[in-house]
C-alpha positions in Angstrom: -95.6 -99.7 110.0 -92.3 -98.2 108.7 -90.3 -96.3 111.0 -90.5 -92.3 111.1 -89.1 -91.2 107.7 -85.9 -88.2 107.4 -88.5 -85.1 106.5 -85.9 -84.5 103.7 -84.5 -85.8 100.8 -80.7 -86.2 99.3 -79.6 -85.1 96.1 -76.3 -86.6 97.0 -75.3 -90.1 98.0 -72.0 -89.3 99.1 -73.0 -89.1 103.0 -77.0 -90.0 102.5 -77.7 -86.6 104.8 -79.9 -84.7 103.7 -78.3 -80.8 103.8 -80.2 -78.3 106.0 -81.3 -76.3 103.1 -83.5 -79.6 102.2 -84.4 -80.1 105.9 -85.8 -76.5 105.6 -87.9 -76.9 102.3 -88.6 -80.6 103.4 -89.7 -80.5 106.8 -93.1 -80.0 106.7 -93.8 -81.4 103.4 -93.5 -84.6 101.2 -92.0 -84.3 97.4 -94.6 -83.2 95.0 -92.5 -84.2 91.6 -89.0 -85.1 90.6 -86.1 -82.7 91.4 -83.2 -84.3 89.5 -81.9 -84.0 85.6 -79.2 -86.6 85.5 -78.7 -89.8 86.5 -80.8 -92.2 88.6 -84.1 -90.6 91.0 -84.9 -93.1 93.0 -88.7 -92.6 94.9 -88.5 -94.3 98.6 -89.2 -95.7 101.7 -88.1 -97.8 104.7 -89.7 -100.7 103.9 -88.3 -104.4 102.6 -89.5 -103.4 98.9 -87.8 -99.9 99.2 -84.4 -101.0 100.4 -84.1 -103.5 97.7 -83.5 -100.5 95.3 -81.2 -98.5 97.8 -78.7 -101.4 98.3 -78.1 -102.1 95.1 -77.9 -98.0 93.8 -75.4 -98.3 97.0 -73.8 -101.4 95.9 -73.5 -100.0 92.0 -71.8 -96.7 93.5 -69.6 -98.2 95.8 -68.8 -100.9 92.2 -68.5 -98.2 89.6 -69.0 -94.5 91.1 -72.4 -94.7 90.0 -74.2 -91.5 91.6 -78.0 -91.3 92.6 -80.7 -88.9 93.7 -83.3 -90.0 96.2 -86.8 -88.7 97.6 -88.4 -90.3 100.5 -91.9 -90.9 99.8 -93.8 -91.4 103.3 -96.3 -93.9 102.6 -98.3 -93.2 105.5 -99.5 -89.5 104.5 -100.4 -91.8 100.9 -97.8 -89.2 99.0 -97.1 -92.4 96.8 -101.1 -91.9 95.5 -100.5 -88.3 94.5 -100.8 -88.1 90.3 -97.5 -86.8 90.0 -95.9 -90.3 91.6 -98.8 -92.6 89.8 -97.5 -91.0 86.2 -94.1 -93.2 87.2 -95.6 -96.1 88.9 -99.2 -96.7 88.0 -99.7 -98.9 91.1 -99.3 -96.3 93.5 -96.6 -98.1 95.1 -92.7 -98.0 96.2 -90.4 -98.2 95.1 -89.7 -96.3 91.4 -87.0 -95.1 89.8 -86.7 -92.4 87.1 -83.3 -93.2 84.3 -82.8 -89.4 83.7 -79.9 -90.3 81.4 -82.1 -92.4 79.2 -85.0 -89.5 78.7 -86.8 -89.7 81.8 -87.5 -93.6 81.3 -89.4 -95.0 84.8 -89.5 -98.5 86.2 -91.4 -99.5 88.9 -91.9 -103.2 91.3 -88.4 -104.1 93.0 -87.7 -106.9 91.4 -88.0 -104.8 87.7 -85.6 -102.7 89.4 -83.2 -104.9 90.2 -83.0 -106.5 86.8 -83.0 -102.8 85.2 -80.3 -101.3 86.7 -78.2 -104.7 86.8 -78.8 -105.0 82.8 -78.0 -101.1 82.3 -75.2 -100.4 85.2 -73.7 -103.7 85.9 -71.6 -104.0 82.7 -68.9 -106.7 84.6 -71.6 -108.2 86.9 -70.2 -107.9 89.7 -73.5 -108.3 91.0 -75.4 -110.1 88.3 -74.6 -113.0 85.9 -74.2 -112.9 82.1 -77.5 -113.6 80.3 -76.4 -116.9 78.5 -75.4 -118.5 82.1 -76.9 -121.2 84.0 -76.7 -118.4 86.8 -78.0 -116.0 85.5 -81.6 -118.2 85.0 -81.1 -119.1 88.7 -80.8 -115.5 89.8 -84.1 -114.8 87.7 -86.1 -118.3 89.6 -85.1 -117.1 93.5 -85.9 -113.1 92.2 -89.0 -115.0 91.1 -89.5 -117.1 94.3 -89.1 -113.5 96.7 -91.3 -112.0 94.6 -94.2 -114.0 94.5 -93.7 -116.4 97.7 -91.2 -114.5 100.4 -92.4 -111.2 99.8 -96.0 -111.4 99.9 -96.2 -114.0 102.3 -94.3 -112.3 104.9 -96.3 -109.2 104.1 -99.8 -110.9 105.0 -98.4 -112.2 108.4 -97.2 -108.4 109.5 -101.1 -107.5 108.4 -102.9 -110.3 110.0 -100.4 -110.7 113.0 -99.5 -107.3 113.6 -102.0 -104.9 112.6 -105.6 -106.5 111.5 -108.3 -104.2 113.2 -109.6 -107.4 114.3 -107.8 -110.9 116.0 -107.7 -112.9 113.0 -106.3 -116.3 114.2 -106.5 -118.2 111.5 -104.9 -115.6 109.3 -102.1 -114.7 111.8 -100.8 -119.0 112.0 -101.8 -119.3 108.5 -99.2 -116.8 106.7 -96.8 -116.7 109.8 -96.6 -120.6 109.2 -96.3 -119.9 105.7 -93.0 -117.5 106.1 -91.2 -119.9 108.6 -92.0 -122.9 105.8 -90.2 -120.2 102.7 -87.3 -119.4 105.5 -86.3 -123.1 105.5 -86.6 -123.4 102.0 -84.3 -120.4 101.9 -81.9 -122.0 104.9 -81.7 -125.1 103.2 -80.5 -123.4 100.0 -77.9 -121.6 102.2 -76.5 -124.7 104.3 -73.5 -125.5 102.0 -72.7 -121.9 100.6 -72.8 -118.3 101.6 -74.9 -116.8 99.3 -78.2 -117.5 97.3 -76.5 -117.8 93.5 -73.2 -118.4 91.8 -71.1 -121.0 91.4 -69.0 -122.6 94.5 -70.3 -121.3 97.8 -72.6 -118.3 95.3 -71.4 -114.4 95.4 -73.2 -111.7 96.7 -76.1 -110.8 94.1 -79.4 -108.7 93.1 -80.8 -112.5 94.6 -79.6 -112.0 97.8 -80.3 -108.1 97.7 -83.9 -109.3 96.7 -84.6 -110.6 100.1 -82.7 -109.2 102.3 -85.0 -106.1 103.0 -87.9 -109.0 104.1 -85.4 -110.9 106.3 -84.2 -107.6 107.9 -87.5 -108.0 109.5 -88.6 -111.3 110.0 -88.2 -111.4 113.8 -91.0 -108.5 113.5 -93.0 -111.1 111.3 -93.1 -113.4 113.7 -90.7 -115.5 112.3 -88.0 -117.0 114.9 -84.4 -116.6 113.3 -82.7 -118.6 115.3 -85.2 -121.7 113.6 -82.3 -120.7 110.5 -79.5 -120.9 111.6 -78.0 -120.6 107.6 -80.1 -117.4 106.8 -79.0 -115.8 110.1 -75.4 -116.3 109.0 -75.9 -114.8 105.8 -77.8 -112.4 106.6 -75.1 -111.2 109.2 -72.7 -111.6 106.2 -74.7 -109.5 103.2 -75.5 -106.9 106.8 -71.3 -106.3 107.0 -71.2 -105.5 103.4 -70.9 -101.2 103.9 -73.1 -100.7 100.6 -75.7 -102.5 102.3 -75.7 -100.0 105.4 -75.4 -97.6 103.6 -78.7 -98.8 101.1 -80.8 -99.7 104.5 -80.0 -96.1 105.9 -81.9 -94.6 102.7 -84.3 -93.0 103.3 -84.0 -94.4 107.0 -83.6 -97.9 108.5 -87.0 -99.0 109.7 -87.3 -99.1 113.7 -89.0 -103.2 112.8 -86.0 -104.0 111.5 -84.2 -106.8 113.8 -81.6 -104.8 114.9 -83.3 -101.7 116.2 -86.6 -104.2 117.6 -83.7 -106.1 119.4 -82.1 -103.3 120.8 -85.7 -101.7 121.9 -86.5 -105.5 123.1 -83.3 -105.8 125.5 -83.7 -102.0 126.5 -87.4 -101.5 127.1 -89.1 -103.6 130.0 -92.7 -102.4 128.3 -91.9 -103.4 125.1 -90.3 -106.5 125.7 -93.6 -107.7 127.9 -95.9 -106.6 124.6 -93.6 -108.6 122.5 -93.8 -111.8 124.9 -97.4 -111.5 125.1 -97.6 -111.1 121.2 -95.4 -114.6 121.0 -97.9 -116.3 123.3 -100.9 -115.1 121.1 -99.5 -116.8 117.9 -98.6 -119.6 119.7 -102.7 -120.3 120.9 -103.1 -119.1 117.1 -100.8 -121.9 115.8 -101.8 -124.7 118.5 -105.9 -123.9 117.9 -105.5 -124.7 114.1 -102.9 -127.7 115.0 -100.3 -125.7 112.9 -96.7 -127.6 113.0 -93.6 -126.3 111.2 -92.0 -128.3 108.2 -90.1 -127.0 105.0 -89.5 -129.5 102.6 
């Protein structure tokens, strides 16, 4: 599902290329344990959930010099199920980080991320909010809202859309329905400012960052962006922000990603016809079960 990963990893963030020594050792092989001392290790891949990690360790270092170490962990050879990796994240899943400056202390599930290293690293919040704000208890409910609604949702209709062994109809309009009704919540949200929390028109924010790996791909999803006209704005804003490049190039930006899948789309005859043909299928699937759009 994700697209091919670098076969190396980066000790350094200051380019996010790994060196040719690493390309060497790495080539042929995925990481079999932690290789840093210091600092943040962040354990990774090109998926929504993994970028959510990068951008902000991009965002943080851009902020406040604050220096990571990554490892792409390529979910499709299962490295993420190897004992070494389930000693940090118990769930077998990405992303994870390791604090080596706080004695090796791990946290796993994005959205623990994002509220770790914003509590630990974040000390003016320029990408936070104070604990005893209003704000800061908004931030938490649409963290909250990605993490359980957005997130999963979206995740069932690449499964039962994309890549069920068998049609599944009902499955494919059911949680491709369900995405489009969270992306006009999420629109609607975004219609009079130009980012999910803060006060005014909001500032850039581990809220935003939450989501933004899922609406990276949400014309792969099935999802039509131009339905939201508000999240395609702001998600063209937080996509000029260079942290946020730079986090979505770590370990790679995913080829289902809108851009690339765009780009493919306008360039490749064959793929542009599967795609068309993939549209009309969930449309049958949507007009057999009488699906209709609506958001509250």
């Amino acid at each position: 599902m994700a697209g091919v990963p670098r076969a190396a990893y980066s000790n350094s963030t200051t380019t996010n290329q790994p060196t040719e020594e690493a390309n060497e050792i790495m080539a042929d092989s995925e990481p079999t344990g932690l290789i840093a001392k210091k600092g943040i290790e962040l354990l990774t891949f090109g998926t929504p959930n993994g970028y959510k990690a990068s951008i902000l360790l991009e965002e943080l270092k851009e902020a406040y010099g604050l220096e990571y170490t990554w490892q792409s962990v390529n979910i499709m050879k299962n490295t993420q199920k190897e004992p070494w990796f389930t000693a940090i994240c118990p769930n077998g899943r990405i992303p994870a980080i390791v604090d080596h400056d706080r004695g090796g202390f791990a946290v796993f599930e994005g959205l623990a991320i994002l509220s770790y290293l914003a509590r630990r690293y974040d000390p003016e919040h320029r990408l936070s909010f104070p604990a005893d704000s209003d704000d800061y208890s908004v931030c938490e409910q649409w963290m909250a809202w990605q993490h359980g609604g957005l997130g999963p949702m979206q995740g069932q209709a690449n499964h039962m859309f994309k890549f069920a062994k068998e049609p599944n109809p009902y499955g494919a309009q059911r949680y491709v329905g369900e995405s489009e009704r969270l992306y006009g919540v999420l629109d609607r949200r975004l219609s009079d400012r130009d980012f999910v929390v803060g006060a005014g028109r909001g500032k850039f924010s581990i809220a935003d960052i939450s989501m933004l790996g899922w609406a990276a791909m949400c014309v792969f999803s099935g999802v039509d962006v131009e339905m939201f006209p508000h999240v395609k704005a702001w998600l063209d804003r937080c996509l000029a922000r260079p942290a946020v490049k730079c986090g979505f190039a770590v370990p790679n930006e995913a080829a289902f990603n809108n851009g690339p899948l765009l780009e493919k789309l306008a360039k490749d005859p064959e793929a542009r016809q599967k795609f068309d043909e993939e549209r009309k299928y969930l449309q049958e699937c949507k007009d057999k079960y009488g699906y209709k759009y609506s958001s509250p």
